[in-house]
C-alpha positions in Angstrom: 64.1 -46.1 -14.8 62.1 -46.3 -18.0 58.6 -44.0 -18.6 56.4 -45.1 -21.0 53.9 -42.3 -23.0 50.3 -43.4 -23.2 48.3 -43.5 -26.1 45.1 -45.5 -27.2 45.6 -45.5 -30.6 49.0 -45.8 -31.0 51.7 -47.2 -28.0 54.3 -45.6 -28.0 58.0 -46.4 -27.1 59.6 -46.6 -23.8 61.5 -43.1 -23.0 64.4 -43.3 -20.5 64.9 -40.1 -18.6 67.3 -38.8 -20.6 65.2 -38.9 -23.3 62.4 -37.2 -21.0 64.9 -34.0 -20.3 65.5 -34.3 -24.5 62.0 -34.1 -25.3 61.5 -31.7 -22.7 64.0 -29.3 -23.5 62.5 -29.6 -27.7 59.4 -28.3 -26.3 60.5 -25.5 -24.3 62.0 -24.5 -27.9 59.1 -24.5 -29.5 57.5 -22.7 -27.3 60.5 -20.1 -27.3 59.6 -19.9 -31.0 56.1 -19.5 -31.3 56.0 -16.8 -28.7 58.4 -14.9 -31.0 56.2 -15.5 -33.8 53.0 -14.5 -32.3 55.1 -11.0 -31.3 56.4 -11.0 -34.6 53.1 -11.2 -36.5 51.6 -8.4 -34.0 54.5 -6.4 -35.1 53.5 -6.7 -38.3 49.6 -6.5 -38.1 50.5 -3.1 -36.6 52.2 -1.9 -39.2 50.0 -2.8 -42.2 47.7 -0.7 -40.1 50.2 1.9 -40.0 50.8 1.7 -44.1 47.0 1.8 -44.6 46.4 5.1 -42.6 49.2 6.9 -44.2 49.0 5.4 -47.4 45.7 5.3 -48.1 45.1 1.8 -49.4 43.8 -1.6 -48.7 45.2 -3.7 -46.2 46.2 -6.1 -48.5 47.7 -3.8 -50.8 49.6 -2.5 -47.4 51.0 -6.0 -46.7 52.5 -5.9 -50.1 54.3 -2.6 -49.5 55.6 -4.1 -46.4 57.0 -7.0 -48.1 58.6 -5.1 -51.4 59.8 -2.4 -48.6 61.6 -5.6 -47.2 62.9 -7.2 -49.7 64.3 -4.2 -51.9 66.1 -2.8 -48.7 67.4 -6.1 -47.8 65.9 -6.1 -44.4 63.8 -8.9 -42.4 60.2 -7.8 -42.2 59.8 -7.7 -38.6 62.5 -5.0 -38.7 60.9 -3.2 -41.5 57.4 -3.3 -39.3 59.1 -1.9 -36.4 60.6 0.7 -38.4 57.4 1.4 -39.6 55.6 1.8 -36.4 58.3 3.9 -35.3 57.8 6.3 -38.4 54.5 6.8 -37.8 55.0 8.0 -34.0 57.4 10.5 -35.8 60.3 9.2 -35.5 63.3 8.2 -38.3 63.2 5.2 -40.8 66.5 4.4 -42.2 67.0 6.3 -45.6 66.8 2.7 -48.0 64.0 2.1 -46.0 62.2 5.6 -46.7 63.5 5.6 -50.2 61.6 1.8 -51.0 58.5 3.2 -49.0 57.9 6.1 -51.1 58.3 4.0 -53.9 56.0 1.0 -53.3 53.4 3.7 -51.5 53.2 5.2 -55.3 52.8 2.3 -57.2 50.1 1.0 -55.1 48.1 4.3 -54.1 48.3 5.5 -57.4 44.6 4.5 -58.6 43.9 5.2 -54.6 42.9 8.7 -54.0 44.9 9.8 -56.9 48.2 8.8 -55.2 48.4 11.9 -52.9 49.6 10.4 -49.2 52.9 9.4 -49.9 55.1 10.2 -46.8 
């Protein structure tokens, strides 16, 4: 049996089933992906939130930290942002993660109400 995909503009090829479950089974993948990325990027929105209450600084500025707390700690952002959220409710952020923190916190809140909300 052979299904064919309508389009005005541009006809398209015949798809046999097979190809049906194929192309069926690539979308359910993307889905799977962009619902991890829209949880991901909440993660993350919540954090730089996180990073601008404590830290005292621009959002911007807090999405930087974020990023340089990643990448010197060798650690994918998500993690870093959940790490972060889990700071701020008083819990523990690995020590590397802490450490790069503390660092990027001073060399961005340092012309920010003289530098004096570092964790």
């Amino acid at each position: 049996m052979v299904f064919f995909a309508m389009s005005e503009r541009h006809p398209l090829p015949p798809l046999s089933a097979a190809d049906l479950v194929l192309e069926r089974e690539r979308l359910h993948q993307e889905i799977d992906q962009l619902q991890r990325a829209l949880t991901s990027h909440a993660v993350v929105d919540q954090a730089i939130g996180a990073v601008v209450t404590f830290g005292r600084i621009p959002p911007e500025d807090a999405w930087q930290v974020l990023r340089e707390v990643s990448q010197r700690s060798n650690t994918k952002l998500r993690t870093v942002a959940e790490h972060v959220l889990k700071f701020a409710q008083c819990g523990a952020l690995p020590d590397i993660e802490l450490e790069q923190l503390r660092r990027a916190l001073g060399r961005y809140s340092a012309g920010f109400c003289g530098g004096r909300s570092q964790p």
